[in-house]
N, C-alpha and C positions, 0 to 999 in steps of 0.2 A: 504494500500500500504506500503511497504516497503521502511525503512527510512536508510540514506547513511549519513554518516561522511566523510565529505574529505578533508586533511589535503595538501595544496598546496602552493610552493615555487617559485615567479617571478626569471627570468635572471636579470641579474645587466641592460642588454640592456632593459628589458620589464620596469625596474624602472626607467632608464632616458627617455624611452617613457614618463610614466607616470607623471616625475616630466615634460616633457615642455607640456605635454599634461590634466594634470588630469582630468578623465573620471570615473564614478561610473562601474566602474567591475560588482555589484549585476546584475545592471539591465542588463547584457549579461549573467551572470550565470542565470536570472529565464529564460531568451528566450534560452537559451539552453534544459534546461530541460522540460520546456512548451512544447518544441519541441516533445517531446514521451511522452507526457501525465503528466508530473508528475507536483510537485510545489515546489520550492524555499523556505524553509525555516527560514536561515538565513545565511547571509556572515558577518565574522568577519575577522576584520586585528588584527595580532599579533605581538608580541615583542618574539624572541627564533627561538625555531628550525624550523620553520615553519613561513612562511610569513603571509598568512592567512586559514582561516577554513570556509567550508558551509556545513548547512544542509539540505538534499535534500530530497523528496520523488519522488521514482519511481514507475510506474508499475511493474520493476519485474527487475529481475539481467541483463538481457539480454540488455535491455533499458538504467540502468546505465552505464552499460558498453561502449555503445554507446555515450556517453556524456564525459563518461571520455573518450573512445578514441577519439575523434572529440577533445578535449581541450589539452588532452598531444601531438598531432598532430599537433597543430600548431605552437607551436615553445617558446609559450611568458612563459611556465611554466622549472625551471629547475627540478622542483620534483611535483607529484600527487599523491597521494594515497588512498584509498578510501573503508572505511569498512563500512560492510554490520551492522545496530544496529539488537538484538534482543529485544523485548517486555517480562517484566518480566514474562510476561504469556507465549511469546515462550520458554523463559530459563527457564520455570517450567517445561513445558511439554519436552524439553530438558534432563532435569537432572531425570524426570520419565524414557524416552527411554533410558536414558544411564544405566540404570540397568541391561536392557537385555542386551548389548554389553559385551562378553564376552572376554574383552582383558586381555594381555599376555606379561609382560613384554617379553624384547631382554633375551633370556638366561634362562628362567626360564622353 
C-alpha cells in the first residue's frame, strides 16, 4: 500500500480546545484512516512551520484523499497537506521511464 506524508497546522481556536481539553489526536488520526482500510503510522508534534506531521498508509490515492478531505473539512486544521512517498524501487523504475519521455524545453 501506499505511504502519505502529511504535514498539518491546528487554528489558535483548535489549540485553546486542546490546552483546557488535552486529548491524544493519534488515536483519531489511526480511526480515520482504519476507516478505508489503511494504518497509522506515526503522529509527531513539531516546533516551525508546521504544527504536527503523520505517516499514513492507504489503499490507494482515492482513499487518502478521502481522509484528508473529511479532516480539512472540519474546521480544527488551519493548513493540511499531504504527499504521496515513492519507494526507492518506484523512483528507480521512475527514472528508467523517464528516459523514454521525450520532453522539450518552452522555446527550444
Amino acid at each position: 500500500m501506499p505511504l502519505y506524508l502529511s504535514r498539518f497546522s491546528y487554528t489558535p481556536e483548535t489549540w485553546a480546545r486542546l490546552i483546557d481539553h488535552p486529548e491524544d489526536r493519534a488515536r483519531a488520526a489511526q480511526s480515520y484512516i482504519e476507516s478505508v482500510g489503511g494504518k497509522l503510522h506515526g503522529f509527531w508534534y513539531a516546533f516551525g512551520t508546521r504544527d504536527g506531521y503523520n505517516l499514513w498508509e492507504a489503499p490507494d490515492n482515492v482513499s487518502m484523499a478521502a481522509v484528508a478531505l473529511a479532516i480539512s473539512a472540519g474546521g480544527a486544521l488551519g493548513s493540511f497537506e499531504t504527499t504521496v512517498l515513492l519507494t526507492v524501487d518506484e523512483t528507480l523504475n521512475a527514472l528508467r521511464a523517464a528516459e523514454r519521455v521525450r520532453y522539450r524545453p518552452p522555446g527550444a
